[in-house]
C-alpha positions, 0 to 999 in steps of 0.5 A: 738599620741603616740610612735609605737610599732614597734620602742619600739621593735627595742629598745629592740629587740637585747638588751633584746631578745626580739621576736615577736610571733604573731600580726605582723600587729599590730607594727604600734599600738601607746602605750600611756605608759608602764603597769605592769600587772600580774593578771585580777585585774592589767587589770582593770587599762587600759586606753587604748593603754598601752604597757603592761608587765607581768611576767605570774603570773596570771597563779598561780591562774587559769588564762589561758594565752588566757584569760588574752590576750583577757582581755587585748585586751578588755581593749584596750591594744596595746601590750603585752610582756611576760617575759618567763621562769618562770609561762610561757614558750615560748610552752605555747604560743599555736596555740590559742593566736597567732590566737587571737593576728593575728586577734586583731592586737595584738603585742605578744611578749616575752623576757627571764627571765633574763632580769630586766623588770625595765630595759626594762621599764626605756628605753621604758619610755625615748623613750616615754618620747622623742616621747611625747616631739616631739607630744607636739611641733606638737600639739603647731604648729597646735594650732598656725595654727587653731587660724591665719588666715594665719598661720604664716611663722614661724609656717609654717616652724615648721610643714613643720619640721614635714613632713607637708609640706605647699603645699599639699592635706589635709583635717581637721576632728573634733570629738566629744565623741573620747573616744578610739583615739589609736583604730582609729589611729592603722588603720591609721597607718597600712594604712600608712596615715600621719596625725596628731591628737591633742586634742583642746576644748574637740575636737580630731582634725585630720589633713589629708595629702592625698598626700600620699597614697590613701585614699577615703573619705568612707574609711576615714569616715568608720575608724574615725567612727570605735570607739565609738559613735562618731559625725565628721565634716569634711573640703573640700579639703586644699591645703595650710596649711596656711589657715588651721584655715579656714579650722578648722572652717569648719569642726567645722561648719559642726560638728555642723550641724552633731549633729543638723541633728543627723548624724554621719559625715557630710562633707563640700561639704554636707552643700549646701547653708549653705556654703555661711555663710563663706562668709559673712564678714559682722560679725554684719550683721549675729548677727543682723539676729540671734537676730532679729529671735531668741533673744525673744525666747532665752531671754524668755529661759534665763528668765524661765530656758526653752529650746524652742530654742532647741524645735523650732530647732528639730520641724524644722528639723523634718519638722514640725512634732509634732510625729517626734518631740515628739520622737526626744526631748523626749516628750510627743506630747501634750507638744510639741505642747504647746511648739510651741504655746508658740514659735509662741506666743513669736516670733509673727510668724506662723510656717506654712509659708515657708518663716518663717520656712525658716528665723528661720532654718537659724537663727538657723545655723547662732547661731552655725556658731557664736558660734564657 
């Protein structure tokens, strides 16, 4: 998360002159830094989500001021400012760009030329520096919630600082491959949904509260979902932040079991008997099953540098087919059916009894349930 545009404007808005052109539905964009740019070749720095700053000079040699917005805004940029006067004048910014930053959600904004960019940028940066500082304390708190069960008091009262208050209706999301994040949450915040997102083990983290403002579980998926090839497992409904680390460890399961079926979302309430795994406190029970039906085979992979453990899962998801399988793993249907005799021959089963097939898919669900 990082600092709305809305509040970088405010800051500087009778300071430094500055207006808003175009993109007013887009203030509630989160800029992760302030940018410097004046030419396409500056633009290719992006990262995404920067405040970006030019003098126009871009236009010495060709550039026209609609391109160079539409790069920026390919490049994920959360808003531009124009120090006009100079290489661009306010007449400059036509009927075109305005229609184009309205569409993107693209804050446009200018300020005179007399003004010192170095000055803007100073107290655009103490302003950010502050927000990340306040982001920082947030994501330590949701770290200490996930990894006790239940969360400490302390830490309890510390995101209750935050406006996440103990009691209440939330939902735990876990993405994977999250490249673009400020692209999700500029929809949230144009909807108006508290939330958080943290970053935990490679994984973005959201944390939803839906006590305020409406929001169905469609719409949520539908604006997770919106950015990049991304897979998301989501929690039931939590209605007390102290056991947010259950529920983190739900969602977690249910991300594991999107990738095994090769879905993009699946949700909590979707896993069906699997549920039921959260309910055995018998740990060593689940490690007896997993070993007892999968430790020869993952024995013989560690062995051999093979991956029929990945072979038996995608052949039993894909219901036994071998053409489906063939197309899943990539491979050759002749070798995925050497694959499964050599599974049968190491684990001394057959693959044609329900019962068997039953006992394996479950073995494999308890292996990603342990491995969180």
């Amino acid at each position: 998360m990082g600092t709305k545009i809305v509040e970088l404007f405010e800051v500087a808005r009778a300071k430094y002159g500055l207006e808003l052109r175009a993109g007013a539905d887009g203030l509630s964009n989160e800029a992760s830094w302030v940018h410097m740019a004046d030419s396409l070749p500056n633009a290719a720095f992006l990262k995404g989500g920067e405040f970006v700053i030019t003098t126009g000079l871009f236009v010495k040699s060709g550039v026209s001021l609609i391109d160079f917005t539409k790069e920026l805004a390919s490049r994920g940029c959360s808003a531009i400012l124009v120090n006009v006067g100079l290489n661009v004048s306010a007449a400059d910014i036509g009927r075109e760009v305005i229609d184009f930053c309205d569409s993107n959600h693209l804050p446009l904004f200018t300020m005179p030329w007399e003004v010192r960019i170095v000055d803007v940028m100073q107290d655009y940066a103490a302003v950010m520096l502050q927000e990340s500082q306040r982001v920082g304390s947030l994501d330590s708190a949701f770290e200490s919630a996930i990894y006790q069960i239940p969360a400490p008091e302390v830490v309890l009262r510390g995101l209750a600082k935050f406006g996440f208050e103990q009691q209440g209706t939330y939902r735990v999301g876990v993405v994977h491959n999250l490249e673009s994040p400020g692209r999700v949450t500029s929809r949230l915040n144009r909807r108006g949904i508290h939330y958080h997102l943290f970053e935990h083990n490679n994984l973005q983290v959201f944390v939803f509260d839906f006590g305020r403002g409406e929001l169905s579980e469609d719409e949520l998926i539908e604006m997770v979902c919106y950015a990049d090839p991304v897979t998301v497992g989501m929690s039931g409904v939590l209605t007390d932040l102290a056991q947010l680390g259950a529920a983190f460890k739900r969602a977690l399961f249910s991300l594991a079991v999107a990738e095994l079926w090769q879905r993009r979302f699946v949700g909590f309430g979707e896993l069906g008997m699997l549920q039921l795994l959260f309910c055995v406190s018998d740990q060593a029970l689940l490690e007896d099953l997993h070993a007892t039906y999968l430790g020869a085979l993952e024995e013989y992979d560690q062995q051999h540098e093979a991956n029929l453990v990945n072979t038996l899962k995608v052949y039993l998801l894909a219901d036994c087919n071998l053409l489906e399988s063939a197309a899943r793993l990539p491979a050759h249907r002749n070798t995925v059916v050497y694959r499964v005799r050599r599974i049968k021959e190491i684990l001394g089963v057959d693959l044609d009894s329900a019962t068997v097939k039953f006992n394996l898919l479950l073995a494999l669900y308890i292996r990603e349930y342990l491995a969180m």
